[in-house]
DRENBA-807995 format. One record per residue: residue number from 1; residue in three letters; x, y, z of N, C-alpha, C in turn. Coordinates in steps of 0.2 Angstrom, whole numbers, padded with zeros to 4 digits, always signed. Example, Ala and Ser with C-alpha at 12.3 -4.5 7.8 and 13.67 -1.06 7.14 Angstrom:
REM residues 2
[r 1; 'ALA'; [+0066; -0028; +0039]; [+0062; -0022; +0039]; [+0066; -0016; +0039]],
[r 2; 'SER'; [+0064; -0011; +0035]; [+0068; -0005; +0036]; [+0064; +0000; +0039]],
END
This chain:
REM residues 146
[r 1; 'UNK'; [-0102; +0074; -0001]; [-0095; +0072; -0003]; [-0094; +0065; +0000]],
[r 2; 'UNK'; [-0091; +0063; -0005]; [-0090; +0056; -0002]; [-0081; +0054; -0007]],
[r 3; 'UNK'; [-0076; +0050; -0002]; [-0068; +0048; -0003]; [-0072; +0042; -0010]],
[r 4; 'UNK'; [-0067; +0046; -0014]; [-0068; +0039; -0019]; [-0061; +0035; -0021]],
[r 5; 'UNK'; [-0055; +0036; -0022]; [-0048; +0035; -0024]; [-0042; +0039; -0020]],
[r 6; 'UNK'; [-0036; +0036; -0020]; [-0031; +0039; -0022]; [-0023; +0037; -0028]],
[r 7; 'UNK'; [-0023; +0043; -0030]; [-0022; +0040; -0036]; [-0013; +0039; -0035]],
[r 8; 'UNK'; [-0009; +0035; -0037]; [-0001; +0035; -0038]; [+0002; +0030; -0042]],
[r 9; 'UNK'; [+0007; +0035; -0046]; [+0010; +0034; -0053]; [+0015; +0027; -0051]],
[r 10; 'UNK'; [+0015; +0025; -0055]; [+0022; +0019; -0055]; [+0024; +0018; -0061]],
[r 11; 'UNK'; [+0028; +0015; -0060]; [+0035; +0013; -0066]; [+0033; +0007; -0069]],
[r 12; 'UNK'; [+0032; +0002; -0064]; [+0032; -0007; -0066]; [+0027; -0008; -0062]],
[r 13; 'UNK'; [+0021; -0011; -0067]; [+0016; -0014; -0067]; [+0018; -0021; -0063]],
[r 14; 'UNK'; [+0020; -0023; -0065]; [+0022; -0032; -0063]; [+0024; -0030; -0055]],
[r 15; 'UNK'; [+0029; -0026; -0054]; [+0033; -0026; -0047]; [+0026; -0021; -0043]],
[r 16; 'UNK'; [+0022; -0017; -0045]; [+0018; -0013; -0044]; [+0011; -0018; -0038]],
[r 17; 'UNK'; [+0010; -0024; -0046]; [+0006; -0028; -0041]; [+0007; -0032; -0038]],
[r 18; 'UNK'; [+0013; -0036; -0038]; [+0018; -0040; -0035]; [+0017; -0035; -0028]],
[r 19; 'UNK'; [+0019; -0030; -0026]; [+0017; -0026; -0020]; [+0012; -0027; -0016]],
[r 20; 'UNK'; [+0007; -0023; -0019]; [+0002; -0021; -0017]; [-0004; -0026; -0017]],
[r 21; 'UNK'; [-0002; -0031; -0022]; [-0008; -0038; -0021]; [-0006; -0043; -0019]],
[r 22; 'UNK'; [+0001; -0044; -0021]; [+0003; -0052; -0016]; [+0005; -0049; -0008]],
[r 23; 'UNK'; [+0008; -0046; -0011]; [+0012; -0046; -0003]; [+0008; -0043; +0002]],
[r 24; 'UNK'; [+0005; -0034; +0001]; [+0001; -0031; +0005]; [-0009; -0032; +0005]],
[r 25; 'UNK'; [-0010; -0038; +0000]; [-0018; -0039; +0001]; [-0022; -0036; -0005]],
[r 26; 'UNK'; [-0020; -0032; -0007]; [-0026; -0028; -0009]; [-0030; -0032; -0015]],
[r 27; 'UNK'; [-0034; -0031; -0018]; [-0035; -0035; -0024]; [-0038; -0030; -0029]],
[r 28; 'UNK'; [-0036; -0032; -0036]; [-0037; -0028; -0041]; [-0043; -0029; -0044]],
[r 29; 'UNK'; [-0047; -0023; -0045]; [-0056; -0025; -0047]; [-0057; -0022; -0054]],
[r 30; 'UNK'; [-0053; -0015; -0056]; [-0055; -0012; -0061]; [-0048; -0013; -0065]],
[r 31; 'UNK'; [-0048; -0012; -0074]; [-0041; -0009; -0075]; [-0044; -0006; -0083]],
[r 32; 'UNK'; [-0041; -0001; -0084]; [-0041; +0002; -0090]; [-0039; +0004; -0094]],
[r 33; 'UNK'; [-0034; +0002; -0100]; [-0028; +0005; -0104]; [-0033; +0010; -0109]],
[r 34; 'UNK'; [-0029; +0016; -0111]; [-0032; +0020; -0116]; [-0025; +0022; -0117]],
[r 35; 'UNK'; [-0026; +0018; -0126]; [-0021; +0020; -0130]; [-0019; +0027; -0130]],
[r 36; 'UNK'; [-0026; +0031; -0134]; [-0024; +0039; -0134]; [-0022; +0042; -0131]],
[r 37; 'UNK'; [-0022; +0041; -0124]; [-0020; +0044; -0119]; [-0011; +0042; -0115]],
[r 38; 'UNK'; [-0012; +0035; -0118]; [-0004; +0032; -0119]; [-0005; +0030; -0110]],
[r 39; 'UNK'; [-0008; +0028; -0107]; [-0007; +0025; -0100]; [-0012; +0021; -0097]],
[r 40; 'UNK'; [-0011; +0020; -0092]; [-0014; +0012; -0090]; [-0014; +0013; -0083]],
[r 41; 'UNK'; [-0024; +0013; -0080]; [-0026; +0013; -0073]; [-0028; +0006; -0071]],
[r 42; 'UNK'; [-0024; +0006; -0066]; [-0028; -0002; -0060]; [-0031; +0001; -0054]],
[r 43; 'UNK'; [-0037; +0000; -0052]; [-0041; +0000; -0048]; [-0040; -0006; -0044]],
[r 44; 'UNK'; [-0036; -0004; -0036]; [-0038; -0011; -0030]; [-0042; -0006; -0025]],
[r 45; 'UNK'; [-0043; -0014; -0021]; [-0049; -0013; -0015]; [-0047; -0016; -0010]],
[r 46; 'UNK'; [-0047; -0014; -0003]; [-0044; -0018; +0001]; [-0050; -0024; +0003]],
[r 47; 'UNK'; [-0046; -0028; +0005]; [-0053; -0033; +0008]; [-0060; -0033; +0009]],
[r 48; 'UNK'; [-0057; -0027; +0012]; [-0065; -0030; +0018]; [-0067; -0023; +0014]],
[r 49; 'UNK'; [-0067; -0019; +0008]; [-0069; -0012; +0006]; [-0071; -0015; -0003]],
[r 50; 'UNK'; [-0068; -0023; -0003]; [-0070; -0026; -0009]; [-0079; -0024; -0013]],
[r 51; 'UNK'; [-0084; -0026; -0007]; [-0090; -0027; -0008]; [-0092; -0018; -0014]],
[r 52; 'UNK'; [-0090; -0016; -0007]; [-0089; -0008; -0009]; [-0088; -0006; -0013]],
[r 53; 'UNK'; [-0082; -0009; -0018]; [-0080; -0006; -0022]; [-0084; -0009; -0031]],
[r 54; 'UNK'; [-0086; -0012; -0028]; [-0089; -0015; -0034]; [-0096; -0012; -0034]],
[r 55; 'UNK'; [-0098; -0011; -0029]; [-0105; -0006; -0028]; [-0107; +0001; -0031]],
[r 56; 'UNK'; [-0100; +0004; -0027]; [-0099; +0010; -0027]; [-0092; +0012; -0032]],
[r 57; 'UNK'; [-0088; +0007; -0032]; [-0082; +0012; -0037]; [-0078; +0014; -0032]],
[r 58; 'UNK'; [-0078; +0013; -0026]; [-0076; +0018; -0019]; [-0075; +0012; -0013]],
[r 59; 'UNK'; [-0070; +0015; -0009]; [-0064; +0016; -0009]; [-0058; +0011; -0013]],
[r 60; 'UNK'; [-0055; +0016; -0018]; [-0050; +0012; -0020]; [-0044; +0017; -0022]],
[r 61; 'UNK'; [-0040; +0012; -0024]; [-0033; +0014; -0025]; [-0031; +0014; -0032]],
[r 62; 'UNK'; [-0030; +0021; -0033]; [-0028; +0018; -0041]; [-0023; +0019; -0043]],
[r 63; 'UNK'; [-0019; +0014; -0047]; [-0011; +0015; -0049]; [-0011; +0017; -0058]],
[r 64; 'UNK'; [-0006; +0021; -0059]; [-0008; +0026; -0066]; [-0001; +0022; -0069]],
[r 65; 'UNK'; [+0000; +0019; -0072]; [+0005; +0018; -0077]; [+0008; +0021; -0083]],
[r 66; 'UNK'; [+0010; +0027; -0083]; [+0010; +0031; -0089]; [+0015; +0027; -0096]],
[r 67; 'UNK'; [+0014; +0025; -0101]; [+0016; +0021; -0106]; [+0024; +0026; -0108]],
[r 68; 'UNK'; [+0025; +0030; -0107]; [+0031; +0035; -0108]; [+0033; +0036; -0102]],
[r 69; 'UNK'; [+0038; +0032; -0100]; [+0044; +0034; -0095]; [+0043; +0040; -0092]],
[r 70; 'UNK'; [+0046; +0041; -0085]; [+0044; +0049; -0083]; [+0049; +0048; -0076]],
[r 71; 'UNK'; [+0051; +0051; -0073]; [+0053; +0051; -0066]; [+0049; +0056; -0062]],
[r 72; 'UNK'; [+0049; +0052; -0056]; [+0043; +0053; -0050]; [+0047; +0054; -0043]],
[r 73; 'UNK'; [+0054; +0054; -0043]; [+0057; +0055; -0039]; [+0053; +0048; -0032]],
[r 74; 'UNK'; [+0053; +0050; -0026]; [+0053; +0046; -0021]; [+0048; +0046; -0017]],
[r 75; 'UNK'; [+0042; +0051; -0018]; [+0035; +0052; -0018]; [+0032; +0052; -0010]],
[r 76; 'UNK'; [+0039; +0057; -0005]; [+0035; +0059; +0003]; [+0031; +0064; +0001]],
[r 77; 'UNK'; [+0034; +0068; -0006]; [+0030; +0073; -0003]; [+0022; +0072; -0005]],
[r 78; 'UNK'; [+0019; +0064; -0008]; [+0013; +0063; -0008]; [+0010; +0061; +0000]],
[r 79; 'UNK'; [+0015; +0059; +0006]; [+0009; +0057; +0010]; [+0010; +0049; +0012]],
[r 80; 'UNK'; [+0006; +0044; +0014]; [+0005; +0041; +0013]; [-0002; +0038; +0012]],
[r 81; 'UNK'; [-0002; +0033; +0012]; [-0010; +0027; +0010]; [-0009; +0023; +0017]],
[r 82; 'UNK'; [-0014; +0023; +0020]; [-0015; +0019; +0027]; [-0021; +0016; +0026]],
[r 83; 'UNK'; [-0018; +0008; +0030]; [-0021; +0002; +0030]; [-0023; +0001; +0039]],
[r 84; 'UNK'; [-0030; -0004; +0038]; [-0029; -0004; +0046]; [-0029; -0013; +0044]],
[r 85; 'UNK'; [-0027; -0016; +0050]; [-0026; -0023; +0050]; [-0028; -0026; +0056]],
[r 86; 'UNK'; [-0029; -0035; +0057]; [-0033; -0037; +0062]; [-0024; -0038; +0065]],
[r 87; 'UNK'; [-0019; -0038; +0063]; [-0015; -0041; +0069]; [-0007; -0037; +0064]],
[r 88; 'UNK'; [-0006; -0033; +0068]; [+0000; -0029; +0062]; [+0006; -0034; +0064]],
[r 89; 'UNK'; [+0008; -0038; +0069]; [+0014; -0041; +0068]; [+0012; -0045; +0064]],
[r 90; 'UNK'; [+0009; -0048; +0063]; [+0006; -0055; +0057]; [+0008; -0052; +0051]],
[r 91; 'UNK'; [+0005; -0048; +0052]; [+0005; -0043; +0046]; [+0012; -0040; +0043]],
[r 92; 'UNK'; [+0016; -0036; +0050]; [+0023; -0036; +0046]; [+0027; -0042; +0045]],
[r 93; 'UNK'; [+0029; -0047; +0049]; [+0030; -0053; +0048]; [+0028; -0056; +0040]],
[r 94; 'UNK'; [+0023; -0058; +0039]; [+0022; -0057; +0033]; [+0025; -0053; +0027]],
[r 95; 'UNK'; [+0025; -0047; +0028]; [+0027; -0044; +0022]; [+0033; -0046; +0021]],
[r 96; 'UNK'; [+0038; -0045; +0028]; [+0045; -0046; +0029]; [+0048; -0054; +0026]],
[r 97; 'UNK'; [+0041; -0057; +0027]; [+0046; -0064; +0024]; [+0046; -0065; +0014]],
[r 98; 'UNK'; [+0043; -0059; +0013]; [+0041; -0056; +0007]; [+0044; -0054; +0005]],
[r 99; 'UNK'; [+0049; -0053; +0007]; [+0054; -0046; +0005]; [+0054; -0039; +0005]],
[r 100; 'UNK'; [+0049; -0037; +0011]; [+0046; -0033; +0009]; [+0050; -0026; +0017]],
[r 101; 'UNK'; [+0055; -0022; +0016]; [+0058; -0019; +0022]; [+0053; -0014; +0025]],
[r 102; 'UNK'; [+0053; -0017; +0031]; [+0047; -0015; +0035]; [+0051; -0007; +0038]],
[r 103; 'UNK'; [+0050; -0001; +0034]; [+0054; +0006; +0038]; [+0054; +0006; +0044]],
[r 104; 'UNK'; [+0048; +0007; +0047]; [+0045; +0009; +0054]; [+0041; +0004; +0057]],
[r 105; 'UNK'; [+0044; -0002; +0061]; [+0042; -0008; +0063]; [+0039; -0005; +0068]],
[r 106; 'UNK'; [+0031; -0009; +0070]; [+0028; -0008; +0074]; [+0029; -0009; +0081]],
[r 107; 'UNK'; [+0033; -0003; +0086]; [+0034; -0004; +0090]; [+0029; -0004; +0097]],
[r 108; 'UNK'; [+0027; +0001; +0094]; [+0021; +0002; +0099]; [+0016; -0003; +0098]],
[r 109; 'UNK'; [+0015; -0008; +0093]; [+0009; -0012; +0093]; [+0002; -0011; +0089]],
[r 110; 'UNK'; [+0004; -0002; +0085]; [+0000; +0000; +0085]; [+0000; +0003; +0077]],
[r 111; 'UNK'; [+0009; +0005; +0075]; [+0009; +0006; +0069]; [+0015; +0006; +0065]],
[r 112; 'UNK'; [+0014; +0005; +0060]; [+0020; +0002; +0056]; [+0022; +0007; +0048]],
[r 113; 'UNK'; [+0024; +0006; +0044]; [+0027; +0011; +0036]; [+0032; +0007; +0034]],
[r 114; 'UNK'; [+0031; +0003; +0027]; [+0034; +0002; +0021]; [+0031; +0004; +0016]],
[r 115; 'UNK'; [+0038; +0004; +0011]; [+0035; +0009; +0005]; [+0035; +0004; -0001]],
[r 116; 'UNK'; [+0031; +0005; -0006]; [+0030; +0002; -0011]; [+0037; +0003; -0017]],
[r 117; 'UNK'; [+0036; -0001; -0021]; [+0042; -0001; -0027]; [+0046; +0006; -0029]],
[r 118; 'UNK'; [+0039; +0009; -0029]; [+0039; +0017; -0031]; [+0040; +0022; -0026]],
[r 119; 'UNK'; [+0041; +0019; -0021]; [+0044; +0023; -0016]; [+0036; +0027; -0012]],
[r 120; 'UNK'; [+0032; +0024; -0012]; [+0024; +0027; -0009]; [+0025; +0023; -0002]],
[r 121; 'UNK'; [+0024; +0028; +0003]; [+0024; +0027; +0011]; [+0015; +0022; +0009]],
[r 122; 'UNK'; [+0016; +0018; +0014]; [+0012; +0013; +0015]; [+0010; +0015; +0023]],
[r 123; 'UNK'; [+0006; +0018; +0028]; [+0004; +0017; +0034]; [+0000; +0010; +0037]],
[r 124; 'UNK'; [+0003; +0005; +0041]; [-0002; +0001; +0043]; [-0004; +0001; +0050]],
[r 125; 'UNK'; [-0010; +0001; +0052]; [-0014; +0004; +0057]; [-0015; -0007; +0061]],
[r 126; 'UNK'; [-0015; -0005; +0069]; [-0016; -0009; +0072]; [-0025; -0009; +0071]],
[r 127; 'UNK'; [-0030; -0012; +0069]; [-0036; -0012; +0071]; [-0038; -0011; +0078]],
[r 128; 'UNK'; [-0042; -0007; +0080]; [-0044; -0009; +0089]; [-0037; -0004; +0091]],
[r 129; 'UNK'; [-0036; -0008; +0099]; [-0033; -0003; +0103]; [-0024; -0009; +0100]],
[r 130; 'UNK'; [-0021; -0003; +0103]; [-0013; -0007; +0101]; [-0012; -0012; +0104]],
[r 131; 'UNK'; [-0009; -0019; +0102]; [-0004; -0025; +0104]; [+0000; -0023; +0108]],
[r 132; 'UNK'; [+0001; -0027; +0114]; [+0006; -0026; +0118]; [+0014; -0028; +0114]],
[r 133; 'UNK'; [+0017; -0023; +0117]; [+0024; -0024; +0113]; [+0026; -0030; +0113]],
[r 134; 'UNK'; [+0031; -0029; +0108]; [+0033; -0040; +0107]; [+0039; -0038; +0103]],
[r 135; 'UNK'; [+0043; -0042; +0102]; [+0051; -0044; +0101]; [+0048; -0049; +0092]],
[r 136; 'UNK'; [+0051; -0046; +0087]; [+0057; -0043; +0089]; [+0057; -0036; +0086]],
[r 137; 'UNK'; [+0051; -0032; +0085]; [+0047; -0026; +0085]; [+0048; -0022; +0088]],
[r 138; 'UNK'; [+0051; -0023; +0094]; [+0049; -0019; +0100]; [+0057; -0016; +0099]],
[r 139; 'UNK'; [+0061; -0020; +0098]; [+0068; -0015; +0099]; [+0073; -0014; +0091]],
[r 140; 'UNK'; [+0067; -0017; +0088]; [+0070; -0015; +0081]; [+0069; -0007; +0077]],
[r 141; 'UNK'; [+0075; -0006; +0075]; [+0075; +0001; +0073]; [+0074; +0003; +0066]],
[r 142; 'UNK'; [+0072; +0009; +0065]; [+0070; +0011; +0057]; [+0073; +0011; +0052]],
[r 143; 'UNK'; [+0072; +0008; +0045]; [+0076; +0008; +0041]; [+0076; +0012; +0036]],
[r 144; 'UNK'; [+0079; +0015; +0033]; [+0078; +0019; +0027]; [+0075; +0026; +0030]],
[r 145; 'UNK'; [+0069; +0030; +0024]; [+0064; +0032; +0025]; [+0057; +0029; +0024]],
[r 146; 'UNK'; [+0054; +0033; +0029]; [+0047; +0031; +0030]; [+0040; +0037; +0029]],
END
């Protein structure tokens, strides 16, 4: 048995990958519109999972488009999608200057949660052992849900 995707619905294409490619990294490698079926898959790959996924198809992300409207409501009770990164302040900082509200800033150095457009928990993992706390992370409090 082997992890090949995980899949999650969105509303907006455009703000979908405005998310998850410009802002959080990932890059898009497959996409697939089937008229009959009335919906539209994108397949991303994180970085360093690129090679991989052109190899294998595996590990990716796939975001499902459905061509008819629907409501998904706010989507905790999916979980989330966890990322690991070489420096998570870089990395929240980043997103942050993006526009992007960091829930659960990384206080401990270690781990972090913003949600996508559609409301999907994003986990990001410290690579290695945790960052020594730092400012101005360290005493910022959580926003929303995460």
């Amino acid at each position: 048995m082997r992890y090949l995707h995980t899949m999650v619905r969105i509303t907006d294409i455009e703000a979908s990958l405005d998310f998850y490619c410009n802002k959080l990294g990932l890059i898009e490698k497959f996409r697939n519109e089937n008229e009959a079926g009335r919906y539209t898959l994108i397949f991303l790959a994180a970085p360093d999972d690129e090679f991989r996924a052109e190899e294998e198809r595996a590990p990716l992300v796939e975001l499902t488009f459905n061509w008819d409207a629907e409501e998904y409501g706010e989507g905790r009770n999916f979980g989330h999608l966890a990322y690991e990164v070489d420096d998570i302040y870089a990395t929240c900082e980043r997103l942050q200057k993006a526009g992007v509200t960091i829930n659960r800033p990384p206080r401990d150095g270690r781990m972090a949660f913003v949600r996508s457009p559609d409301n999907v928990s994003i986990e990001i993992l410290q690579k290695g052992a945790a960052l020594p706390a730092q400012e101005p992370w360290n005493s910022m409090q959580n926003t929303g849900k995460w």
